[in-house]
C-alpha positions in Angstrom: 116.9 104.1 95.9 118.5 107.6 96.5 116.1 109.2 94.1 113.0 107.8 95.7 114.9 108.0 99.0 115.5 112.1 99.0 111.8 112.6 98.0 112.8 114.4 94.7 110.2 114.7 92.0 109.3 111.5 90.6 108.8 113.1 87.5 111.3 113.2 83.6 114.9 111.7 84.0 113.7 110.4 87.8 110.5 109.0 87.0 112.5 106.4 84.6 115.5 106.1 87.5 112.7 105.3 90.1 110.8 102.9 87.7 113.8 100.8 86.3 115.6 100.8 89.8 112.6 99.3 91.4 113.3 96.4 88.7 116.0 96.1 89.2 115.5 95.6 92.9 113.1 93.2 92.7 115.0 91.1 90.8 118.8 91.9 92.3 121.4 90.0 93.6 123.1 92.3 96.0 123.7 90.4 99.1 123.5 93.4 101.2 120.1 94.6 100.3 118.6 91.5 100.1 119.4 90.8 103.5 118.2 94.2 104.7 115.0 93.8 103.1 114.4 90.3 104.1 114.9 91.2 108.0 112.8 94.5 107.2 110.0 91.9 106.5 109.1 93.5 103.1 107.8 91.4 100.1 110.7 91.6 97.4 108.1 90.6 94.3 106.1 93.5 95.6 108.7 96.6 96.2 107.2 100.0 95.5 108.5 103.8 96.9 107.0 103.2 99.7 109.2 100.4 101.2 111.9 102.4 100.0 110.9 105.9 101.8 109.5 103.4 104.9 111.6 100.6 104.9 115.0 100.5 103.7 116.1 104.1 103.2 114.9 104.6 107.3 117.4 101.3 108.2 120.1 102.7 105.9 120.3 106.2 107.6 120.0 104.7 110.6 123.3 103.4 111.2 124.8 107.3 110.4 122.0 108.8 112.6 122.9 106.1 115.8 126.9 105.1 115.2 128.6 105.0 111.8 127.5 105.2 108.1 130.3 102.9 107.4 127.9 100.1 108.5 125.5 100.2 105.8 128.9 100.7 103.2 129.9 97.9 104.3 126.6 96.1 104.3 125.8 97.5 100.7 129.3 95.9 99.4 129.6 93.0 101.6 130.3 89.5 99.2 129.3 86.9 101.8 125.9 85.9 102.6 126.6 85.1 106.1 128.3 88.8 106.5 125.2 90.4 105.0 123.0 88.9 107.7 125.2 89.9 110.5 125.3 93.6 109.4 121.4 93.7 108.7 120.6 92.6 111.8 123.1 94.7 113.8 121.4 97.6 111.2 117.7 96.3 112.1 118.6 96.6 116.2 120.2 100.4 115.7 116.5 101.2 114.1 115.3 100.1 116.7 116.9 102.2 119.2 116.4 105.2 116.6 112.6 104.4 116.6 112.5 104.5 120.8 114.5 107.8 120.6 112.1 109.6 118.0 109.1 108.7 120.0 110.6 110.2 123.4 112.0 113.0 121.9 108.7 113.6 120.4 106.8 113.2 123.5 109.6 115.9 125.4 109.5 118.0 122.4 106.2 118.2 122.4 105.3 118.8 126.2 108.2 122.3 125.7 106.3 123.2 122.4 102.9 122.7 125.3 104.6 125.1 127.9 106.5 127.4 125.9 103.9 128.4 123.5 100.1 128.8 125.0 98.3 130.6 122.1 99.5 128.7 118.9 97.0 131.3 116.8 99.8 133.7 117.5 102.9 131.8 117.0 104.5 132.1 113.8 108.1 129.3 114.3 108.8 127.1 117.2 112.6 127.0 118.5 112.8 123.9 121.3 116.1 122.9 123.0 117.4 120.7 125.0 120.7 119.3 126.6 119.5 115.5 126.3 118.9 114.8 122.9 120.4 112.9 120.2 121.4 114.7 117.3 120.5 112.3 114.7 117.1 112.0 115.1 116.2 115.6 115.5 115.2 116.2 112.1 113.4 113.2 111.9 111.1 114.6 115.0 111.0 118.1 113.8 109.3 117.0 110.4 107.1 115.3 112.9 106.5 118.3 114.6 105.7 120.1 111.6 103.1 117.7 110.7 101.2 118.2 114.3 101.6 121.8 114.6 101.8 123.0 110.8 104.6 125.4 111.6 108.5 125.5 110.7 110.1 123.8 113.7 113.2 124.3 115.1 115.0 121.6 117.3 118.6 122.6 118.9 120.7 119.5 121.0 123.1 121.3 122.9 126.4 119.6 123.7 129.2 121.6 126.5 127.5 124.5 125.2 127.9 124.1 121.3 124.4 123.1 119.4 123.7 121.1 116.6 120.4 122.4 115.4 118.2 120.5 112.7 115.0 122.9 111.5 111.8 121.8 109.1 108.8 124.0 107.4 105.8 123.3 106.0 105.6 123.7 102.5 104.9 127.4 101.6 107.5 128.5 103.6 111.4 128.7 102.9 113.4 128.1 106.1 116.8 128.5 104.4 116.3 132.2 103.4 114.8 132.5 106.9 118.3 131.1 108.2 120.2 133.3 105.8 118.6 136.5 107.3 120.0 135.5 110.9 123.4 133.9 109.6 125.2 136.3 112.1 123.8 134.1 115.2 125.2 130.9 113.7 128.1 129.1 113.6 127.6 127.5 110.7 124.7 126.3 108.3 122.9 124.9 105.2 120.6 123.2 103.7 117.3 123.8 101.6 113.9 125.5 101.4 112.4 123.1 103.6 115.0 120.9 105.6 118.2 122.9 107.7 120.8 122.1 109.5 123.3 124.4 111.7 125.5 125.3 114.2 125.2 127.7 116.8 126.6 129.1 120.4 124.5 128.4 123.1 124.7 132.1 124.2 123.3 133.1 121.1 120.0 131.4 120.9 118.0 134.1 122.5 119.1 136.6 119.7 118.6 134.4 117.3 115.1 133.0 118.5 114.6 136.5 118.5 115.7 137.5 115.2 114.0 134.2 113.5 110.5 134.7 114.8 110.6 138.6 113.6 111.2 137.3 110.3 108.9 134.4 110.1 106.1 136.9 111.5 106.7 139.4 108.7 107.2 136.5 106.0 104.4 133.9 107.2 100.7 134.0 106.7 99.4 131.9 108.9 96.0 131.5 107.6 97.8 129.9 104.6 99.9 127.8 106.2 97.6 124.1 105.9 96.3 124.0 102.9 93.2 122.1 101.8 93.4 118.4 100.3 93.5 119.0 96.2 90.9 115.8 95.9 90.9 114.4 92.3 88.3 112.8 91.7 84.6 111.7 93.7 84.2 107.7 94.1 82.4 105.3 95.4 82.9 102.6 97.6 81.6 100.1 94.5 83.9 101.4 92.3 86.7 100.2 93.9 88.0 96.7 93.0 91.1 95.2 91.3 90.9 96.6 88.0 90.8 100.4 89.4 93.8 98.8 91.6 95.6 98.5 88.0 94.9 101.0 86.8 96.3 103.1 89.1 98.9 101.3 89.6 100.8 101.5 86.3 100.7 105.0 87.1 103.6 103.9 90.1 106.0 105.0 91.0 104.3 107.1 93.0 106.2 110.2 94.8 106.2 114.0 94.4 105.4 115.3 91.6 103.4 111.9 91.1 101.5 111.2 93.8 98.8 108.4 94.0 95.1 109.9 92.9 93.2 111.1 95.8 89.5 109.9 96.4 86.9 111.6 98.0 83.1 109.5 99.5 80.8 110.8 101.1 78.3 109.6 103.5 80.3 106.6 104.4 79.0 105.0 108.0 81.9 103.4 110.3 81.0 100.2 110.7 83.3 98.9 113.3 84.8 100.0 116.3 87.9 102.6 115.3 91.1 101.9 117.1 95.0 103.4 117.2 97.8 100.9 116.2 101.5 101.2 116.4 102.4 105.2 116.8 99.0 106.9 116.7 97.6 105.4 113.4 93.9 105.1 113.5 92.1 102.0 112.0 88.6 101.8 111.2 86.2 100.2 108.8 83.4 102.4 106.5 80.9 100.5 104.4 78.2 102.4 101.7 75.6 100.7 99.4 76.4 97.3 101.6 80.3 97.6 100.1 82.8 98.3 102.7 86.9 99.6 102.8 89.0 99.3 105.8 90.9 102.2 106.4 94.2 103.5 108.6 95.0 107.0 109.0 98.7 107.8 109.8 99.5 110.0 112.8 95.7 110.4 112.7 95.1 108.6 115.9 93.9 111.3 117.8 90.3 111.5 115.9 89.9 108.5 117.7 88.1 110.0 120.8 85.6 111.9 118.0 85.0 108.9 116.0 82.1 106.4 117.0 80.5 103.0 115.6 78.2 104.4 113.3 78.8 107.6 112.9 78.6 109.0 109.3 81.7 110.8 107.4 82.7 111.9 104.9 86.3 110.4 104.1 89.4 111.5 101.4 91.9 108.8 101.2 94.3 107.2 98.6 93.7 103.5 97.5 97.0 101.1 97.5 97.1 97.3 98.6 97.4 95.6 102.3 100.5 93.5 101.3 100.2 90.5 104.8 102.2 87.2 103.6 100.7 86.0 101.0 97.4 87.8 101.2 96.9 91.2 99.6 94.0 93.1 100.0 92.6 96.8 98.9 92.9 99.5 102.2 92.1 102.9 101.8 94.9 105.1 103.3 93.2 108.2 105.0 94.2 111.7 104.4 91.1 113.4 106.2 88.4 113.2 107.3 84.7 115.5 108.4 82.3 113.9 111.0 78.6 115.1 109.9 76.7 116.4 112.8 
């Protein structure tokens, strides 16, 4: 679980950790984790490294992020079955809350990032502050952030005038030797190339906004900074069916270094009405040569405006099943996507 959890490389030593442990879990008998997963509403038969990164590894942090770690601990070790469900469901509600937070702390971050920065062309690192937010979810909503805006993001939550930042990057660029360059503004820090954490004085966050946009400017090419889908292979819509399913399947488990094949078709014509569901996910349905592949798009629900009943795209998108009680179907999971003229 921590090795699919931490989004290492699912690749030697932790390919064969990820694949065994998954086994493992599927068949386990830890009290704890079964309880967590049955309140998660996941299928246990069906546990792949996506329930893990989605699903249990989310509830797990949660209790650190919103009170005390000590609550999964003791969930993870606990002997009694009646004691496991207590603890998952006392987990389950703090997720909640943690969930409510990230989304309004998006929302504010993202009206600052709005106001404070008009031309994005020209802006090279976002550093956004505030007095009001948590400081375990501000990671969470800075990788968010990254995702919108394609820039390393910095999120301070300042406390009596002592900050607790959290900072993210995309993937070309290394925020920890950025950090490293303006050590002399922090209080303390760490971290990695693409995930930081820190401490800093709130009378120093000019000079060190200051200092850390100089150096993201001189170390940043921002014409490099999203690049293109790497599409494996061209398919179409008939092609897809529950043999390709297992075939690409005993590929899993799927993660860095391994990630699920991604598909390109073209001249596909949306066939139903597209619509968002839970945070911005769009959901539509494309049919070709009389075949057709529902689809959702995570954090793509903004193309929903663009998108029309019959209009023609061209889609890239990964295959995996719809796992819905006892009824599993194929669903294309949208990466991108170009609207012909």
């Amino acid at each position: 679980m921590g090795t699919i959890a931490d989004i290492v490389p699912l690749t030697d030593e932790n390919r064969i950790f990820a694949h065994i442990g998954l086994q493992h879990l599927i068949n386990m008998k830890n009290l704890g984790l079964n309880a967590l997963i049955q309140i998660s509403g996941l299928n246990q038969k069906n546990l792949d490294s996506n329930d893990i990164v989605f699903g249990i590894a989310p509830r797990i942090n949660a209790a650190g992020r919103m009170g005390s770690a000590a609550l999964a601990v003791n969930l993870l070790i606990s002997r009694e079955e009646k004691e496991s469900e207590v603890l998952a469901e006392v987990i389950e509600r703090q997720n909640s809350l943690r969930q409510q937070l990230d989304q309004r702390t998006f929302y504010e971050a993202c009206e600052i990032i709005e106001k404070k920065y008009k031309d994005l062309s020209k802006t090279s690192c976002m550093v956004i502050s505030s007095d009001d937010w948590h400081p375990g979810v501000i990671g969470i909503v800075a990788s968010k952030l990254v995702e919108k805006y394609y820039r390393p993001v910095i999120m301070i939550s300042f406390k009596e005038g002592f900050g607790s930042g959290s900072g993210r990057s995309p993937g070309m660029f290394d925020l920890f030797g950025a950090l490293k360059h303006t050590e002399h503004n922090l209080h303390s820090f760490g971290g990695h190339k693409y995930a930081v954490g820190f401490t800093i004085y709130q009378e120093y966050i000019d000079r060190f906004e200051n200092d850390l946009n100089r150096y993201v400017s001189q170390h940043l090419d921002l014409n490099e900074i999203k690049p293109p889908v790497k599409v494996d292979h061209e398919l179409q819509l008939y092609d897809i069916d529950d043999m390709l399913m297992e075939w690409i399947e005993r590929f899993a488990p799927f993660g860095p270094g391994n990630s699920r094949p991604i598909f390109v078709t073209r001249d596909v014509c949306v066939c139903s009405y597209p619509y968002t569901v839970g945070r911005n996910h769009l959901k539509l349905k494309v049919i070709k040569d009389g075949v057709t592949l529902d689809l959702i798009g995570y954090n793509l629900g903004d193309y929903v405006s663009l998108v029309k009943k019959d209009s023609l795209l061209d889609i890239v998108y990964t295959l995996e099943y719809n796992r819905f009680g006892a009824q599993n179907s194929i669903q294309g999971k949208l990466k991108d996507l170009r609207l012909h003229p």
